[in-house]
C-alpha positions as CSV (number, residue, x, y, z in Angstrom):
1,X,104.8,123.0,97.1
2,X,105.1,120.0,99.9
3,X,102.8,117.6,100.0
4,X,102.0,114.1,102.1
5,X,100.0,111.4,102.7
6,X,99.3,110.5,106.5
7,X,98.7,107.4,107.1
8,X,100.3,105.6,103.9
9,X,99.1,101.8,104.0
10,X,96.8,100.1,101.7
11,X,95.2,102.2,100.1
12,X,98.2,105.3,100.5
13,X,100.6,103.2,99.3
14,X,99.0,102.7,96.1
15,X,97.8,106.7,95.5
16,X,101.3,107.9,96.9
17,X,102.7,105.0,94.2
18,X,100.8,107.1,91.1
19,X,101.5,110.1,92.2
20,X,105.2,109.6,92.4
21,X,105.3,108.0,89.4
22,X,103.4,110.5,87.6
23,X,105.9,113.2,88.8
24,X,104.7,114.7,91.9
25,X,106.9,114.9,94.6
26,X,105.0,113.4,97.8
27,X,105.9,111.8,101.7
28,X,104.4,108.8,102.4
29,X,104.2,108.6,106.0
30,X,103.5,106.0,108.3
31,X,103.7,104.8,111.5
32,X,104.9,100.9,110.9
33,X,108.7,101.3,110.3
34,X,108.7,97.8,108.8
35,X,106.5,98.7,106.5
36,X,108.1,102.4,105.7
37,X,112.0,100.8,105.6
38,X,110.5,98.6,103.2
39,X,109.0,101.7,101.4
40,X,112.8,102.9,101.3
41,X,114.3,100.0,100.1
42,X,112.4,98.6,97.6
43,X,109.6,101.0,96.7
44,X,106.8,100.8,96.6
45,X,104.7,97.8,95.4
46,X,101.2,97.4,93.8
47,X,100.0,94.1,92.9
48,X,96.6,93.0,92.4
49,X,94.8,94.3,89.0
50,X,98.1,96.2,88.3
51,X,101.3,95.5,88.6
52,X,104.3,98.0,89.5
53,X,107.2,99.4,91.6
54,X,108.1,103.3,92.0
55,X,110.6,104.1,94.2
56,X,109.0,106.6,96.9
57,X,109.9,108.9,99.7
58,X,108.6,107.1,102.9
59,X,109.6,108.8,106.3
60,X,107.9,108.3,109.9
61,X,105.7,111.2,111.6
62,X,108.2,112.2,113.6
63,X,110.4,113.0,110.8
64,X,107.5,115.5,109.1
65,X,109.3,118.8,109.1
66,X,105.8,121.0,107.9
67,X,104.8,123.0,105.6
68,X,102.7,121.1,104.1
69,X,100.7,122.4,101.7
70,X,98.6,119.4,101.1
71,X,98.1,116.7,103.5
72,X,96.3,113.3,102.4
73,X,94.4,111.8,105.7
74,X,94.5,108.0,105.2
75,X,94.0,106.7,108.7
76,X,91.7,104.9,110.4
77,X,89.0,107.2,112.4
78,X,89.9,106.1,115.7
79,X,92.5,108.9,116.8
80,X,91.2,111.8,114.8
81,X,91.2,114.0,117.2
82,X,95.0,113.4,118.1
83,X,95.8,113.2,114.2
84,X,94.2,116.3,113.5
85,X,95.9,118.0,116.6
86,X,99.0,116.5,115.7
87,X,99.0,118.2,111.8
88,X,97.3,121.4,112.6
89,X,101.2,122.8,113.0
90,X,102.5,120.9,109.7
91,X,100.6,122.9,107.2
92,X,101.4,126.0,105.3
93,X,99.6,129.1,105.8
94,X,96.9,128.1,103.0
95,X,97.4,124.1,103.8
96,X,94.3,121.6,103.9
97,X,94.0,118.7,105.2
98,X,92.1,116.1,102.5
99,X,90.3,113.5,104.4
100,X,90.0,110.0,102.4
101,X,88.1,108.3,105.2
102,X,85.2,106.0,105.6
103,X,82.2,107.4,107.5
104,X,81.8,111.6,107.4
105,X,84.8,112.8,109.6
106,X,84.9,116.3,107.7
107,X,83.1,118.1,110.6
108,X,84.9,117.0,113.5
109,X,88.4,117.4,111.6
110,X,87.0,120.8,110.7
111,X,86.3,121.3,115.0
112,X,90.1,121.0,115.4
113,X,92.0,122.4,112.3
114,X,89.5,125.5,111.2
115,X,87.8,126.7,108.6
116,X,89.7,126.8,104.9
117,X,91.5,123.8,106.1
118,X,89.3,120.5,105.4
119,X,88.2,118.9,102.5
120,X,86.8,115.6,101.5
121,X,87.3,113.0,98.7
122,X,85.7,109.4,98.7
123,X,87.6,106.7,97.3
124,X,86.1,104.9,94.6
125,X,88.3,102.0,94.3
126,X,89.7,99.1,97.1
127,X,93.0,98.0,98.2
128,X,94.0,95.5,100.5
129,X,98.3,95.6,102.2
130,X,100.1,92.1,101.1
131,X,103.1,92.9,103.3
132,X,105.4,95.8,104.1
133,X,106.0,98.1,101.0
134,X,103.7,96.3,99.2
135,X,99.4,96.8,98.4
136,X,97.0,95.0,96.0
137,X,94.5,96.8,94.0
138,X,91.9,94.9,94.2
139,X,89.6,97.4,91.6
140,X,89.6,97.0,87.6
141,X,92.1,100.2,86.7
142,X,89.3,101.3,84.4
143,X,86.7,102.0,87.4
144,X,88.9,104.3,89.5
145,X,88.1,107.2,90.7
146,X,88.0,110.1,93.3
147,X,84.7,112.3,94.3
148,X,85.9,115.6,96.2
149,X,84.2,118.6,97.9
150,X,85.3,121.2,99.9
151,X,83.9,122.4,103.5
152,X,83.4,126.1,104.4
153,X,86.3,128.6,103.9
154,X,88.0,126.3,101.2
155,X,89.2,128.2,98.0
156,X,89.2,127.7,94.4
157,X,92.6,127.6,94.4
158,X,93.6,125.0,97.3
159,X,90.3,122.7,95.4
160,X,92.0,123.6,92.0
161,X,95.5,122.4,93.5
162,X,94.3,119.1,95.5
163,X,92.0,117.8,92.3
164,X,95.1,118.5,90.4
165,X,97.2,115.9,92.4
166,X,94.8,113.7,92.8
167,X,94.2,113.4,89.0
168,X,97.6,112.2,88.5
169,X,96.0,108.6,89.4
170,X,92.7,108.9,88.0
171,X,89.8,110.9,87.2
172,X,88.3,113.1,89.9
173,X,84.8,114.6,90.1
174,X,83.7,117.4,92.2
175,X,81.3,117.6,94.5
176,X,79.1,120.1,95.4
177,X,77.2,118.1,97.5
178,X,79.9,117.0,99.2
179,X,77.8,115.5,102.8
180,X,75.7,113.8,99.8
181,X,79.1,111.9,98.8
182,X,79.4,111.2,101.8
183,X,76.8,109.4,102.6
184,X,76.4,107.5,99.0
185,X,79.9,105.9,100.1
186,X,78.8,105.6,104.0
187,X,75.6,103.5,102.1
188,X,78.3,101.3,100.2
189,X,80.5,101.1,103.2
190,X,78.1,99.9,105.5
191,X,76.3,97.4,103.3
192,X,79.2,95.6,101.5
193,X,82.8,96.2,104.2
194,X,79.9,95.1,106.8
195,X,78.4,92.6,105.8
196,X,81.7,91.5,104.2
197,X,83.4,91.5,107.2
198,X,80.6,89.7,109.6
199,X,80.8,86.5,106.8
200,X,84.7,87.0,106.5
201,X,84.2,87.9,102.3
202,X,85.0,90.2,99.6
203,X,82.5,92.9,98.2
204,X,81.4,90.0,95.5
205,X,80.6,87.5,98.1
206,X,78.2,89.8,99.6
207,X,76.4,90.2,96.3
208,X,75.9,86.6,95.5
209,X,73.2,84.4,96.6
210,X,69.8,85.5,97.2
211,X,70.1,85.7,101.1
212,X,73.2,87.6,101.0
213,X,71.3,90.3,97.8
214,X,68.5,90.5,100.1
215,X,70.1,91.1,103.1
216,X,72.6,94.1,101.1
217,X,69.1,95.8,99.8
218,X,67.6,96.0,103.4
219,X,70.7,97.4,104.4
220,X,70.9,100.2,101.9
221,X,67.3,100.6,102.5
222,X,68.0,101.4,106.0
223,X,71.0,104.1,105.3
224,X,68.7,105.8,102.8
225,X,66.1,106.1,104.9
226,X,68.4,107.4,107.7
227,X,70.3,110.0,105.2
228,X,67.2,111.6,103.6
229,X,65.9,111.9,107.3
230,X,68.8,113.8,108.5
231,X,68.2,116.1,105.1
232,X,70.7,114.9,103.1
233,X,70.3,114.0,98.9
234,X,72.7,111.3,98.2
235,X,75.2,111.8,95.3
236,X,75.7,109.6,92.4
237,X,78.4,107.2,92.7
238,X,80.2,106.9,89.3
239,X,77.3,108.6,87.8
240,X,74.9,106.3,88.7
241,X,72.0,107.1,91.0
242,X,71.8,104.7,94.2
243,X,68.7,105.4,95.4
244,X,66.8,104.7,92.1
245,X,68.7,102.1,91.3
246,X,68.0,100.2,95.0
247,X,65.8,101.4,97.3
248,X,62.5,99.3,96.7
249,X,58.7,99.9,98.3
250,X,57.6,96.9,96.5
251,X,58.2,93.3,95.6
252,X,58.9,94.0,92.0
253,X,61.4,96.8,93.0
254,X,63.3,94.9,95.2
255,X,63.2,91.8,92.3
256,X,64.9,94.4,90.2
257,X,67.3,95.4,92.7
258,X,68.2,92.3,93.6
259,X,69.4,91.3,89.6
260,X,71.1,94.8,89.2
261,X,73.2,94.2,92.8
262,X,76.0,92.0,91.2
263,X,76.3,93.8,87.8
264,X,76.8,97.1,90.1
265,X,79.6,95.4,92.1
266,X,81.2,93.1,88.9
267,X,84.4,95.9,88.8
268,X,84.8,95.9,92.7
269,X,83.6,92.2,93.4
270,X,87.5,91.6,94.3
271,X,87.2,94.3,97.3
272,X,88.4,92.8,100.2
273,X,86.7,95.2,103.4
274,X,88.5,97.2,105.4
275,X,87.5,96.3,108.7
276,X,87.8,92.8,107.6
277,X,91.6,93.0,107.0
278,X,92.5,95.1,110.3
279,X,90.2,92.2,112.1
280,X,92.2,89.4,110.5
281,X,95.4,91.2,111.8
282,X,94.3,91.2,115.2
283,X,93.5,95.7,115.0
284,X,90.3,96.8,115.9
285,X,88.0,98.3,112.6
286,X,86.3,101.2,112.0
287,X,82.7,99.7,112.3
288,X,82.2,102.5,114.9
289,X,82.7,105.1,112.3
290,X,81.1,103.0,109.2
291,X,77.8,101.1,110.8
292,X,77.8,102.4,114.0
293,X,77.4,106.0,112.3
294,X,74.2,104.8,110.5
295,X,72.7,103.6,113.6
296,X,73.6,106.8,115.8
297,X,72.0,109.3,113.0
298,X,69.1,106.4,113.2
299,X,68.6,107.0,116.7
300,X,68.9,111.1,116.1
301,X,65.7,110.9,113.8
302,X,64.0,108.1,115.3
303,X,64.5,106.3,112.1
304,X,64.8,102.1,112.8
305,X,68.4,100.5,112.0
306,X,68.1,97.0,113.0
307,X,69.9,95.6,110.5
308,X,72.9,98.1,110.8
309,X,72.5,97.4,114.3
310,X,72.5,93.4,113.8
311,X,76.2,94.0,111.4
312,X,77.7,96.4,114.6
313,X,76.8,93.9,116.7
314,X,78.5,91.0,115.1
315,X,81.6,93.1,113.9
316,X,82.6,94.2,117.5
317,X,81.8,90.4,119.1
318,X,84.4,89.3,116.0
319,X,86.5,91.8,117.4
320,X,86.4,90.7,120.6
321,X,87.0,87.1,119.7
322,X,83.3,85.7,120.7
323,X,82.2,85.0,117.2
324,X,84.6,83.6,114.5
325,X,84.7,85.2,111.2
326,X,82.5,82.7,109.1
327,X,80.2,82.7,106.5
328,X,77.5,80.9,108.5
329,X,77.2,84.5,110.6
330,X,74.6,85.4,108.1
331,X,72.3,82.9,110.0
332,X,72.4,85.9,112.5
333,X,70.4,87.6,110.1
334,X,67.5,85.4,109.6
335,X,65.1,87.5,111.6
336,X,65.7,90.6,109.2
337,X,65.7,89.9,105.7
């Protein structure tokens, strides 16, 4: 069997570290030859809540030879379509490509690579890259975990295999709601790399203080309203259910949210958001494909998204350089809590 993980930065570097050390022979590939000689030379580095160094086969996509029989998607959303183009040739005959993204990218990967070729996983757990060769955890090691699912034409053998892998870091639960996954991480996403990234803080910062709590509910408020009205039933997230737990119709319900907010978060308070790291080294985020999915399936079903639209908005004038990355942005907000 021939396996790889595509796009092999923070968060790749620390799943293709477990694997390896745990005896499965992967490639972690990536684009930044810094960061893959580095790889080479001196392993590969986890900091953070953990601390480690396995020596790991790194290589560059153009040195992919294919047959792959599973391929670990780990990029950022915004070249998809040319990433998915790119590995349709790479796998085996009964390859899949396993999409760890943010936002729901499972259907248009599907578009390009076919049926029996795509599955999903969510990533329970955050990581943020120090320097080349080297990723922080930045979860407790007890709260990791993976939620998979498979899209149409996937077998029980290619879902057996890829859970099987993946296992070899931490425990993985299957979905069979797998858009319902989706979305429950979408929901997280949104609310805490968003809001994270428009006040320039980790997950924890957004769940402290009560402007900050009240803001994160009315943001999950909006994405469950916008998921149940494009059909979907959200899935638990490390079996707890979200939407009892933090949707509110009342002052007393959002009260209780509001408590439970930073207990939820106290394992992943150390998060530092995604978008928020690929701003601070000059990249542009994914705020398209985390926010900016909310608000289009808001506009789909006529369903209202202002805050969502309020965290887009901010995101792509930080990436633009027209707002610095403060925590006085949340003033921004003051209309809409």
């Amino acid at each position: 069997m021939k396996y790889a993980i595509y796009g092999a930065g923070s968060l790749g570097t620390i799943l293709g570290a477990y694997l390896t050390k745990n005896g499965v022979d992967i490639e972690l590939v990536n684009h930044n030859r810094a960061h893959v000689e580095a790889l080479r030379q001196n392993g590969a580095r986890v900091t953070g809540t953990v601390e480690m160094t396995v020596p790991v086969r790194a290589i560059l996509p153009e040195e992919m030879s294919g047959g792959y029989d599973v391929i670990f998607l780990m990029t950022k959303q915004l070249r998809n379509d040319e990433t998915a183009a790119f590995l349709k040739p790479l796998l085996s005959e009964e390859g899949v490509v396993v999409t760890l993204q943010n936002g729901i990218p499972e259907p248009g990967l599907a578009e390009i690579l076919g049926e029996g070729r795509v599955m999903g996983c969510t990533v329970e757990w955050g990581a943020a890259l120090q320097e080349p060769g080297c990723s922080a955890l930045t979860s407790d090691p007890d709260s990791l975990s993976f939620h998979m699912g498979k899209m149409p034409g996937i077998t029980d053998s290619q879902c057996a295999r890829v859970k099987a892998l993946l296992e070899h870091m931490c425990p993985v639960h299957l979905e069979e709601n797998l858009l319902g996954a989706r979305w429950s991480k979408l929901l997280i996403n949104a609310t805490f790399s968003g809001l994270g990234t428009v006040i320039g803080g980790t997950f924890g910062d957004v769940s402290g203080g009560k402007d900050m709590k009240d803001l994160a509910l009315a943001c999950m408020k909006e994405c469950i309203d916008v998921g149940r009205a494009d059909g979907q039933t959200f899935a638990p997230v490390q079996g707890k259910d979200i939407t009892k737990l933090f949707y509110y119709t009342n002052p007393v319900k959002k009260a209780f949210a509001r408590l439970l907010l930073p207990i939820a978060m106290k394992k992943h308070r150390g998060i530092v958001p995604s978008m928020l790291q690929d701003l601070r080294k000059g990249k542009p985020c994914e705020v398209d494909a985390i926010n900016g999915v909310v608000c289009a399936y808001g506009r789909k079903h006529g369903v209202p998204t202002p805050v969502n639209d309020r965290i887009a908005d901010v995101i792509r004038r930080e990436q633009q350089g027209e707002l610095p990355i403060r925590r006085e942005n949340i003033r921004l907000f003051e209309d809409l809590r």
